[in-house]
PQR file with spaces between the fields and no chain letter, atoms N, CA, C, O and H, PARSE charges and radii, in Angstrom:
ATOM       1  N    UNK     1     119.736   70.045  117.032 -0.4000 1.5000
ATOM       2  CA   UNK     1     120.615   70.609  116.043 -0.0000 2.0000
ATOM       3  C    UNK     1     122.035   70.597  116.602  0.5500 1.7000
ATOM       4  O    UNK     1     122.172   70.816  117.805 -0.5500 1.4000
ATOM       5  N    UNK     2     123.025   70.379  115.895 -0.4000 1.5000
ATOM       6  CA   UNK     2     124.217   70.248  116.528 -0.0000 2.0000
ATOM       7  C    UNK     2     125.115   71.394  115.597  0.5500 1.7000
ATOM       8  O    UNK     2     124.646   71.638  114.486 -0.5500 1.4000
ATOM       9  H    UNK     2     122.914   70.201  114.918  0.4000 1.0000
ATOM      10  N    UNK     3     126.008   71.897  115.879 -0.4000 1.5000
ATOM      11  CA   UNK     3     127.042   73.164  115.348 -0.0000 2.0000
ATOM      12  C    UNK     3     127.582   72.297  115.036  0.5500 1.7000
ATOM      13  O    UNK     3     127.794   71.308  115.737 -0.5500 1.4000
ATOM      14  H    UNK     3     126.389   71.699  116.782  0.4000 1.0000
ATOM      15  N    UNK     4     128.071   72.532  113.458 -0.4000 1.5000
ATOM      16  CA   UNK     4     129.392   71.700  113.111 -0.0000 2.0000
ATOM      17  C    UNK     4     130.551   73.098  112.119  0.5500 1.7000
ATOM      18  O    UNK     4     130.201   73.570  111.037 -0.5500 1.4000
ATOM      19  H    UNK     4     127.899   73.336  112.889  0.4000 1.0000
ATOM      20  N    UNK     5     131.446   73.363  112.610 -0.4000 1.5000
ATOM      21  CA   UNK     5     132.175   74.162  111.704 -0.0000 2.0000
ATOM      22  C    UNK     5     132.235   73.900  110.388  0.5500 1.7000
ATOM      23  O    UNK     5     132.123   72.804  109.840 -0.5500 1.4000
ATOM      24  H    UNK     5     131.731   72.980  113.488  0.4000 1.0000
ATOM      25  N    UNK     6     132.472   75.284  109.754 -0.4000 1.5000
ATOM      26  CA   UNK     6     132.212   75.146  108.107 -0.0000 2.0000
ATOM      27  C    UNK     6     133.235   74.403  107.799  0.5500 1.7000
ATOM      28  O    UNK     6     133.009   73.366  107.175 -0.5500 1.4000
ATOM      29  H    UNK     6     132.563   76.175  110.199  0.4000 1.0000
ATOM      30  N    UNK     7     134.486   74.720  108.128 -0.4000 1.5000
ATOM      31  CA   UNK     7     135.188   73.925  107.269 -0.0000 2.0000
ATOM      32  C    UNK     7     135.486   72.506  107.249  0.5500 1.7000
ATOM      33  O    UNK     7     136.443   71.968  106.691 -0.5500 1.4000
ATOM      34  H    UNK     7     134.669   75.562  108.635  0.4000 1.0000
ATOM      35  N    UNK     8     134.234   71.770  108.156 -0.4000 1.5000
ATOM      36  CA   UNK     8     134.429   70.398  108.503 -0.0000 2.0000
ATOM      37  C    UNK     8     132.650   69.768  107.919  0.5500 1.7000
ATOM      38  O    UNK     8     131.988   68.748  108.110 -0.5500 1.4000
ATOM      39  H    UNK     8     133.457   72.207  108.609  0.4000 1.0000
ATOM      40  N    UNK     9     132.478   70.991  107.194 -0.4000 1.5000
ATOM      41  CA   UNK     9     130.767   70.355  106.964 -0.0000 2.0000
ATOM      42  C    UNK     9     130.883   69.788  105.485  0.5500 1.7000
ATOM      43  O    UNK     9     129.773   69.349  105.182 -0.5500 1.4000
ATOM      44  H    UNK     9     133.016   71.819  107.039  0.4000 1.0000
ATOM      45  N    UNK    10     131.803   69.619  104.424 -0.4000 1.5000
ATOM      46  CA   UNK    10     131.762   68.579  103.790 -0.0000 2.0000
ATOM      47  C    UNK    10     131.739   67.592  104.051  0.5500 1.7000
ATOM      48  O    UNK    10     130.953   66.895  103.410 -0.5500 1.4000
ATOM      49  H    UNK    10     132.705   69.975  104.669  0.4000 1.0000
ATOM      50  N    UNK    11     132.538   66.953  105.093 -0.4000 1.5000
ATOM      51  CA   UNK    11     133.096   65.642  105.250 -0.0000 2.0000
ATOM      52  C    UNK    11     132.377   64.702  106.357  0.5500 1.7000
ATOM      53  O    UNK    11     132.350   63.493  106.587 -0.5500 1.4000
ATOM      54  H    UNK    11     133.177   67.519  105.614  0.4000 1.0000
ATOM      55  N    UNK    12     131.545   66.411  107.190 -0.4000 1.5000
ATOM      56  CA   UNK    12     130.604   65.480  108.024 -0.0000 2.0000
ATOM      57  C    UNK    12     129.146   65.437  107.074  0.5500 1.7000
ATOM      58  O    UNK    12     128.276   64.672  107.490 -0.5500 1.4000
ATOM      59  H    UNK    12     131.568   67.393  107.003  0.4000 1.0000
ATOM      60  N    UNK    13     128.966   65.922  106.302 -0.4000 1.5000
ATOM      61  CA   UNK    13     127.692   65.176  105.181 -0.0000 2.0000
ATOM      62  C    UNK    13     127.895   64.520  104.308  0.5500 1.7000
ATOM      63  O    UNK    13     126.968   64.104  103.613 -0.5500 1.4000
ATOM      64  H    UNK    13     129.672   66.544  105.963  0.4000 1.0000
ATOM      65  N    UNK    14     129.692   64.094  103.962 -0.4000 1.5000
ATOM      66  CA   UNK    14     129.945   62.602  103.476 -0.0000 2.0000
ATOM      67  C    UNK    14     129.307   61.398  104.450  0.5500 1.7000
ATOM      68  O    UNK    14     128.583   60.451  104.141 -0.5500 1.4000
ATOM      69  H    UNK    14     130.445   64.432  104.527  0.4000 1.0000
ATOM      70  N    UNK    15     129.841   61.791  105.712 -0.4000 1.5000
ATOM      71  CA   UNK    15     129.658   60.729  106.636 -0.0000 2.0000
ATOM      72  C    UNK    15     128.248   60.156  106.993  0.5500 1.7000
ATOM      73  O    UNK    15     127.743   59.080  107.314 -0.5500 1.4000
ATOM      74  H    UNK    15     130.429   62.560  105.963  0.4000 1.0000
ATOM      75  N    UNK    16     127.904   61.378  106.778 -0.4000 1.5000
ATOM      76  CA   UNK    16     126.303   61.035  107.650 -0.0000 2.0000
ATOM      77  C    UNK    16     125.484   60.665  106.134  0.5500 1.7000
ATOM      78  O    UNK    16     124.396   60.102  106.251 -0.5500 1.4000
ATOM      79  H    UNK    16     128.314   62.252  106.517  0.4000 1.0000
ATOM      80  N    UNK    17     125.796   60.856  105.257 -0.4000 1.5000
ATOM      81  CA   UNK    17     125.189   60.175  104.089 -0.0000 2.0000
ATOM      82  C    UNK    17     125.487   58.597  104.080  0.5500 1.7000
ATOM      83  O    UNK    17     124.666   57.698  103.895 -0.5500 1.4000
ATOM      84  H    UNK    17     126.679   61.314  105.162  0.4000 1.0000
ATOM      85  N    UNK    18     126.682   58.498  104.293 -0.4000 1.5000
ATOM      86  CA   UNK    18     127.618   56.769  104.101 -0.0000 2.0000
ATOM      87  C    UNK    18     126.388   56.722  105.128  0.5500 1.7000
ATOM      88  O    UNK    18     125.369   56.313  104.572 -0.5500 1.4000
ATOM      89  H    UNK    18     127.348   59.229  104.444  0.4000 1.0000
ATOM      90  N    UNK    19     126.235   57.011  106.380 -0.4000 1.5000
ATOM      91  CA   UNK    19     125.454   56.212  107.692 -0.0000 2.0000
ATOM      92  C    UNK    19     124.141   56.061  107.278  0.5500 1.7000
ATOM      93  O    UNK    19     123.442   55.192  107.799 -0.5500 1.4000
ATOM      94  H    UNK    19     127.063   57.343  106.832  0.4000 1.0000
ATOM      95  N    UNK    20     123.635   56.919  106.255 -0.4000 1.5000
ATOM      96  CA   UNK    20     122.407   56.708  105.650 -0.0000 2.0000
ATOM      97  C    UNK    20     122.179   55.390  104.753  0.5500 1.7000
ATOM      98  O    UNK    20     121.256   54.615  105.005 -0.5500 1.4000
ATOM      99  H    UNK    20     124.203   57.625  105.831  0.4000 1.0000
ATOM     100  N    UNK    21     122.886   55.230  103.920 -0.4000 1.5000
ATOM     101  CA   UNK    21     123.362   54.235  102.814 -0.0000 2.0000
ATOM     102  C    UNK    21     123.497   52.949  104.074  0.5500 1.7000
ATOM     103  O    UNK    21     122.627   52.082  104.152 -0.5500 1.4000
ATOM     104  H    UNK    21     123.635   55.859  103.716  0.4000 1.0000
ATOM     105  N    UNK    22     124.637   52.973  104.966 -0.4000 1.5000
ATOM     106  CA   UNK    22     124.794   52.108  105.689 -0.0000 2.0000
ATOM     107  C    UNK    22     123.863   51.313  105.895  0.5500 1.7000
ATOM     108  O    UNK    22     123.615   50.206  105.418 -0.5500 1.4000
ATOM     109  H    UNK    22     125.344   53.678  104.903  0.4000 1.0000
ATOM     110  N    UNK    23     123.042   52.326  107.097 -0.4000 1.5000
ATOM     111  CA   UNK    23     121.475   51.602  107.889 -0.0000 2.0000
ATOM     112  C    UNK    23     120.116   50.763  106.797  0.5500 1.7000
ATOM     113  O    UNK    23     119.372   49.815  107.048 -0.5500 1.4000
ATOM     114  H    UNK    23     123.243   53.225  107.485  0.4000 1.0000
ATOM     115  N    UNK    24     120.267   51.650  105.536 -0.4000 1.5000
ATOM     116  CA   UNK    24     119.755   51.082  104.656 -0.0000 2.0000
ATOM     117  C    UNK    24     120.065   49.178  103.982  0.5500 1.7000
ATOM     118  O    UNK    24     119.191   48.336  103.773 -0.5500 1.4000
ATOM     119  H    UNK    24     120.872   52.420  105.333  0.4000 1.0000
ATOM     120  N    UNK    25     121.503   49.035  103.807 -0.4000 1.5000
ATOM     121  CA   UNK    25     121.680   47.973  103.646 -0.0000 2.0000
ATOM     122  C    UNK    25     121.290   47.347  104.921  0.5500 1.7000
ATOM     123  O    UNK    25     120.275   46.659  104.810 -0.5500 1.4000
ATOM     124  H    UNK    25     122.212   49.719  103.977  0.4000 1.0000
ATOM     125  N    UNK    26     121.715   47.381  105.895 -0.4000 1.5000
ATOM     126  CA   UNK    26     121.727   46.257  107.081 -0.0000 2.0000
ATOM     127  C    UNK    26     120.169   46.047  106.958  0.5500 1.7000
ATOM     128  O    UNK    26     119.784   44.879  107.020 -0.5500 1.4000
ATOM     129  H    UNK    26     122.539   47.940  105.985  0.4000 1.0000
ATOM     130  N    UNK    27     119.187   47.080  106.785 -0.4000 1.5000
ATOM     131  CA   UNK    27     117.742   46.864  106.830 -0.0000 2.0000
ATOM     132  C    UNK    27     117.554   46.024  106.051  0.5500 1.7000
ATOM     133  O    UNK    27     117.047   44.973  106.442 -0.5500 1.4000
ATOM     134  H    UNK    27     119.500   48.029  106.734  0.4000 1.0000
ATOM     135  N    UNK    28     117.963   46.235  104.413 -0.4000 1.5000
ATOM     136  CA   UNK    28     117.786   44.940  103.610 -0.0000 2.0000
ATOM     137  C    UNK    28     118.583   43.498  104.020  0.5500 1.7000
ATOM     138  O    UNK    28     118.116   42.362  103.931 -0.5500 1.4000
ATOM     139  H    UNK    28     118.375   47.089  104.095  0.4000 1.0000
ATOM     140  N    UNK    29     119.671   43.818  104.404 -0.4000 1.5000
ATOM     141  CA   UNK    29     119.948   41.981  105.133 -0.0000 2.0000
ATOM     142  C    UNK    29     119.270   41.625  106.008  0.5500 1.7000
ATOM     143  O    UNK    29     118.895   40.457  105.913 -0.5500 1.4000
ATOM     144  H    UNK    29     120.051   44.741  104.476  0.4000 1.0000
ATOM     145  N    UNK    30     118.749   42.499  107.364 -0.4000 1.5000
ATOM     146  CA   UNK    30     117.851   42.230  108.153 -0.0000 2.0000
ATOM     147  C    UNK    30     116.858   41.453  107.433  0.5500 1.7000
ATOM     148  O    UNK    30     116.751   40.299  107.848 -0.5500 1.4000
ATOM     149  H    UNK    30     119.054   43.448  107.441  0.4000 1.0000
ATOM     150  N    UNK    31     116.163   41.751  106.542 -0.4000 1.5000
ATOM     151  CA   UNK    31     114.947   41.757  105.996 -0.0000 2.0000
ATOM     152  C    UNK    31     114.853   40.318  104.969  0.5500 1.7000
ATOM     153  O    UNK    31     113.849   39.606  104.948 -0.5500 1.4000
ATOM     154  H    UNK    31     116.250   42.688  106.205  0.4000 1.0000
ATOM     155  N    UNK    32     115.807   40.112  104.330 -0.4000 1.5000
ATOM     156  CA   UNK    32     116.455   38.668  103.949 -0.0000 2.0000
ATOM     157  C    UNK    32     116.490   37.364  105.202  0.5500 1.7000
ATOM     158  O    UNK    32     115.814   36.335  105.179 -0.5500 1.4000
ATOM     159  H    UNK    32     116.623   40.690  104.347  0.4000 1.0000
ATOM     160  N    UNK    33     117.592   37.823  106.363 -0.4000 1.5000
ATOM     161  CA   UNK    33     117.467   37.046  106.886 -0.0000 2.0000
ATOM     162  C    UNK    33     116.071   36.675  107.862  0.5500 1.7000
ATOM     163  O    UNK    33     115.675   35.572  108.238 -0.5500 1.4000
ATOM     164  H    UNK    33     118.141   38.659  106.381  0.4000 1.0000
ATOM     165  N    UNK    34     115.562   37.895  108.082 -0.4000 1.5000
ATOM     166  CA   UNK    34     113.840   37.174  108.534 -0.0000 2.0000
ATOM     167  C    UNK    34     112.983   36.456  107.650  0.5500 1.7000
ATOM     168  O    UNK    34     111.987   35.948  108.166 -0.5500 1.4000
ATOM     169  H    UNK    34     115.883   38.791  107.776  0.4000 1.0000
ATOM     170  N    UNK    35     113.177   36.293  106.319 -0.4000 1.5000
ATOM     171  CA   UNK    35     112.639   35.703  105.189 -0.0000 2.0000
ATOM     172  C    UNK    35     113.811   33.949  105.463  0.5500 1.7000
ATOM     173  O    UNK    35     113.382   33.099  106.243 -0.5500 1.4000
ATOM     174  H    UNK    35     113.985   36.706  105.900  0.4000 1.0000
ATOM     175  N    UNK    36     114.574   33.817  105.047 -0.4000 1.5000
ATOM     176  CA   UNK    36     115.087   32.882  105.514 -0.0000 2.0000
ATOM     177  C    UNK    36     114.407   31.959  106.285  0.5500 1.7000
ATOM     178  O    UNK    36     113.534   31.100  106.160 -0.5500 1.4000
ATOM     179  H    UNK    36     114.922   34.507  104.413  0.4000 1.0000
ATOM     180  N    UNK    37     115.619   32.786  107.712 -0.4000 1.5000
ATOM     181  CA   UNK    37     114.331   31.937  109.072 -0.0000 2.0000
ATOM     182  C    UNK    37     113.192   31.811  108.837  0.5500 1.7000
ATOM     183  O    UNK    37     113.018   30.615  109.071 -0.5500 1.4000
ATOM     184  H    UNK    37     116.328   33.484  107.814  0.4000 1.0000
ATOM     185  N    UNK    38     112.460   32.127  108.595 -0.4000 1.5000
ATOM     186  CA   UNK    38     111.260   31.952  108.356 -0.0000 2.0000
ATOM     187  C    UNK    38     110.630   30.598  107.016  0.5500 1.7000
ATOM     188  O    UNK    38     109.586   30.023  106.708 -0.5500 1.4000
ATOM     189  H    UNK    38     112.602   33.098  108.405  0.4000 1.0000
ATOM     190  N    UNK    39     111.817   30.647  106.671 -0.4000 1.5000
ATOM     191  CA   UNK    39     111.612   29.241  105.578 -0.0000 2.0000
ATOM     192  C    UNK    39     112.523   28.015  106.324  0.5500 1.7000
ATOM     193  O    UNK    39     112.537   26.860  105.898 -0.5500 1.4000
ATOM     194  H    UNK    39     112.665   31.114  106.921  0.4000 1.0000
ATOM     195  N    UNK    40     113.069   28.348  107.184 -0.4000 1.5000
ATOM     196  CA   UNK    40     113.747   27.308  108.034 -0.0000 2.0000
ATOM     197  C    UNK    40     114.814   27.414  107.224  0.5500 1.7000
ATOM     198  O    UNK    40     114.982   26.218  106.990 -0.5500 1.4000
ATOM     199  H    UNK    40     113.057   29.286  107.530  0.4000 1.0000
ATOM     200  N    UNK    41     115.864   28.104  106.478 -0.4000 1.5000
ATOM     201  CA   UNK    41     116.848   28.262  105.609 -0.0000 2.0000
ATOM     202  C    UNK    41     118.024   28.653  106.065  0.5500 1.7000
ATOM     203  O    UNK    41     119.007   28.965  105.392 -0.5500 1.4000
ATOM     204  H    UNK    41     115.727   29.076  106.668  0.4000 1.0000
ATOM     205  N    UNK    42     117.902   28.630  107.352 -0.4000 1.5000
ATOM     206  CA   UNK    42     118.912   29.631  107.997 -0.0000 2.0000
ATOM     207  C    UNK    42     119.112   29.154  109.562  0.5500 1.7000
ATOM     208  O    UNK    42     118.181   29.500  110.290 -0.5500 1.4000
ATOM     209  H    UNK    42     117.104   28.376  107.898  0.4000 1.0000
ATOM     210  N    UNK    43     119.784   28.688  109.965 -0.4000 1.5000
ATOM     211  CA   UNK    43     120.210   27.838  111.490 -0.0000 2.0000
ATOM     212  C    UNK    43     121.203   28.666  112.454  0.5500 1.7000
ATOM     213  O    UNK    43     121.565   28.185  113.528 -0.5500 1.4000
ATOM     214  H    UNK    43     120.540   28.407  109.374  0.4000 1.0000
């Protein structure tokens, strides 16, 4: 658990939401480009 002051806890559960959203896309490009390679589509 980490302390984060109140008046900075909007903006750090903007952030850590964006990092949620973030990791999510890269998983789906990840997940494309192993489909790719895998068809030889991708060098």
């Amino acid at each position: 658990m980490v302390y984060v002051p109140a008046k900075t806890l909007p903006e750090v559960e903007r952030r850590v939401g964006m990092t949620g959203l973030i990791e999510d896309v890269l998983a789906e490009i990840s997940a494309i480009n192993v489909e790719l390679l895998a068809r030889g589509e991708m060098d």
